[in-house]
N, C-alpha and C positions, 0 to 999 in steps of 0.2 A: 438762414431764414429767420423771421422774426415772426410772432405769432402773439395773440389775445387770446386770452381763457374768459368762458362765460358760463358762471352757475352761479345760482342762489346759495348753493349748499357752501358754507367754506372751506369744508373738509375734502371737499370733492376738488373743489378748485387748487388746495395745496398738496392732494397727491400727484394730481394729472401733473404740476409744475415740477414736484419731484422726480415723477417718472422721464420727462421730457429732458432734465438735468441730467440723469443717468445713462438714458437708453439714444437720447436727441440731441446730443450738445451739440449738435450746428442749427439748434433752435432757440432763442433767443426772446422769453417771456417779456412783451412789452407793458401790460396790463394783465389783472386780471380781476376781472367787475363782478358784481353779485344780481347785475340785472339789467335788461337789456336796453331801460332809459340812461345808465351809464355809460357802456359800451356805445351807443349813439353819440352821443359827444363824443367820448374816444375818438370813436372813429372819422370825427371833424379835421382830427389834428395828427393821428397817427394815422400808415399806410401796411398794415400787416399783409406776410403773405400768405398765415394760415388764421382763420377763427375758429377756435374748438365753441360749439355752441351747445350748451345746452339747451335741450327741444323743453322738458318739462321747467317752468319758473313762474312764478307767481304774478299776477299784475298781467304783464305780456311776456310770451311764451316765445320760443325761439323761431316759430313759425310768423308768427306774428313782428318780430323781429326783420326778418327779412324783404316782410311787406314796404318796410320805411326805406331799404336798401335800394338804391335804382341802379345802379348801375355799380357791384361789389369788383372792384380789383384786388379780389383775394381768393384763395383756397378755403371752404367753408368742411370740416370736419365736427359732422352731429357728435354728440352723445346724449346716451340716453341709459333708463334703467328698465324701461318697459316699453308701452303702447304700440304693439303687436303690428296695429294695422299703420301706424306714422312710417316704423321701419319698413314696412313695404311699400309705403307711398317711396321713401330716400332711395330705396334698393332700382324700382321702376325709372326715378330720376336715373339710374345711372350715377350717385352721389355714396359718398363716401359717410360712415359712421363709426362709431364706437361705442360698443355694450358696456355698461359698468357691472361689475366692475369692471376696468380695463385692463385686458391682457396687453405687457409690455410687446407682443410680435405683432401684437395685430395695431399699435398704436406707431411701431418703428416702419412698420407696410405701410399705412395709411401716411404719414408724414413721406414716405418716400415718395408715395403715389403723387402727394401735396407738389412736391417737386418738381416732379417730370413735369405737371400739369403746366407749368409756367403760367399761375392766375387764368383759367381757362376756364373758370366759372361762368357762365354769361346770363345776362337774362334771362333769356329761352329756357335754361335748364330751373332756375327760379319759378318762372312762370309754368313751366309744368308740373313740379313741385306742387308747389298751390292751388293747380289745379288740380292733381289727384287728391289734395288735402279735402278741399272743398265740396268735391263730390260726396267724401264721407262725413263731411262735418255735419252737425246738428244730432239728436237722441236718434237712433236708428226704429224704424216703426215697423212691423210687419202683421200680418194677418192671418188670425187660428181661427179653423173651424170650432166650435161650441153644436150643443143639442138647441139650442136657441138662432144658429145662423152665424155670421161672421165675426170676430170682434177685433179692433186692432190693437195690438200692445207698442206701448213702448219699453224698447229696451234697458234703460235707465230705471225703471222702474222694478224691474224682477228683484226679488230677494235672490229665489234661487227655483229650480225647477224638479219633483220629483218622476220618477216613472210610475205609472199604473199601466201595466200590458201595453196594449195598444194606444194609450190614453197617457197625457202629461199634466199632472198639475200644477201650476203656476202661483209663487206665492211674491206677495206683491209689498213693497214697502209701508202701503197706506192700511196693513191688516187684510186687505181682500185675496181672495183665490179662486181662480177660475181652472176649470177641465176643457182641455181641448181635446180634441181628435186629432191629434200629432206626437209620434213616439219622443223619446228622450233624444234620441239619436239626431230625429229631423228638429229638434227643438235646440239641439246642440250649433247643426250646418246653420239655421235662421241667424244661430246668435255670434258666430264665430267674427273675429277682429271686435270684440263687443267685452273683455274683460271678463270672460266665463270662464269658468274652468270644470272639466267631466273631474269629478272629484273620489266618485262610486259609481258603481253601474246603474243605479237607482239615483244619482243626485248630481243635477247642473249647479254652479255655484256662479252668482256677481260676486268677483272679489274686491269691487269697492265696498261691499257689505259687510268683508272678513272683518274683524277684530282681534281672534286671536288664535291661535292652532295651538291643542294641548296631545301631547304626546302620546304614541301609545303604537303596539304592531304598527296600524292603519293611521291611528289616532283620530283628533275630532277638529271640527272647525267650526266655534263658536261667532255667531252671528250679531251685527248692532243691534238684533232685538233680542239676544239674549238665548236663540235657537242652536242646540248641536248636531250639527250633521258629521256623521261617521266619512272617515276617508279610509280608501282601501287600501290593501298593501298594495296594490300593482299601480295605482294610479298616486301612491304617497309622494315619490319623487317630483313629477310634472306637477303638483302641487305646489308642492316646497319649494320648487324654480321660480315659478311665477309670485306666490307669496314674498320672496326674500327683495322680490326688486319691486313692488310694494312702497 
């Protein structure tokens, strides 16, 4: 089988090509591009059986990628290091991925699967792809009660969420902070496939907002404005999962 690697990262592009020498040698690296206006040409002149795509890339993204594709005669194998809710869009396709790092059994599974499949990728499974994409695309909006009546947030906008009792407050990139009538817990389910993380029993986290995790039992996670919120010991690991693929 012949196959095309697509990341931005370089490092990422020459272990996956290592591993694939190692663990795949009846796969056969034709290219491998740093961006998916490359790989389009490529793919003018070469006819792969597998594309390992990376989903996150700069400029246009791997999703975005496949938009230009009409009609792929290949096996398409995501990789990815994060974005919660894309792997469940892939998972629902019925499509195949890879977590990075990459486990060498889950990448000799998947290359196999690649196989059997005999290029059996078709539109259809693209265009539903896209379509569960698209239903989630754009800043996720939802609606808190307030002592003043409704307000709507956007999600892109939270720093990160404390608990008060019954009560959440809400701390917001622009300096402002609102009190809703919504526990942590329902302020957790509103945000989930949204980059949150339950970090403390008292603290929701956006972890596009993280900057740095300093050590410690629980330890802390210092914020782009400069704020430390304590992480638990029971919640330190799920933390530190999601942080490291960041």
């Amino acid at each position: 089988m012949t196959a095309i690697i697509v990341d931005d990262e370089k490092n990422s592009r020459e272990v996956l090509e290592t591993m694939l020498r190692k663990y795949c040698p009846e796969v056969t690296v034709l290219e491998s591009c740093s961006g998916a206006e490359e790989v389009l040409d490529r793919l003018k002149k070469d006819k792969p059986d597998i594309l390992f795509l990376d989903i996150e890339m700069p400029g246009m993204n791997g999703f975005e990628l496949l938009e230009h594709i009409n009609r792929p005669e290949f096996e398409i194998i995501f990789t990815t290091s994060y974005s919660e809710y894309a792997v469940k869009a892939i998972k629902n396709s019925a499509l195949d991925y890879l977590l990075k790092p990459i486990d060498k059994d889950e990448l000799i599974d998947a290359v196999q699967k690649a196989g059997r499949n005999n290029k059996s990728f078709s539109p259809a499974r693209i265009g539903e792809l896209l379509g569960l994409l698209a239903a989630r695309k754009g800043p996720k909006r939802f609606a808190v009660s307030t002592s003043e009546g409704l307000t709507i947030l956007n999600a892109a906008d939270i720093l990160y969420c404390e608990s008060d009792g019954p009560y959440c407050k809400f701390y917001f990139s622009n300096n402002k902070t609102l009190i809703a009538s919504k526990t942590l817990k329902e302020a957790e389910e509103a945000l989930q496939d949204c980059d949150f993380c339950r970090i403390h029993n008292s603290y929701l986290v956006n972890m596009k907002f993280v900057e740095r995790y300093l050590r410690g039992e629980g330890g802390e996670v210092v914020l782009t404005n400069g704020k430390k919120l304590p992480v638990s010991r029971a919640k330190k690991q799920d933390f530190l999962q999601l942080f490291e693929k960041i």
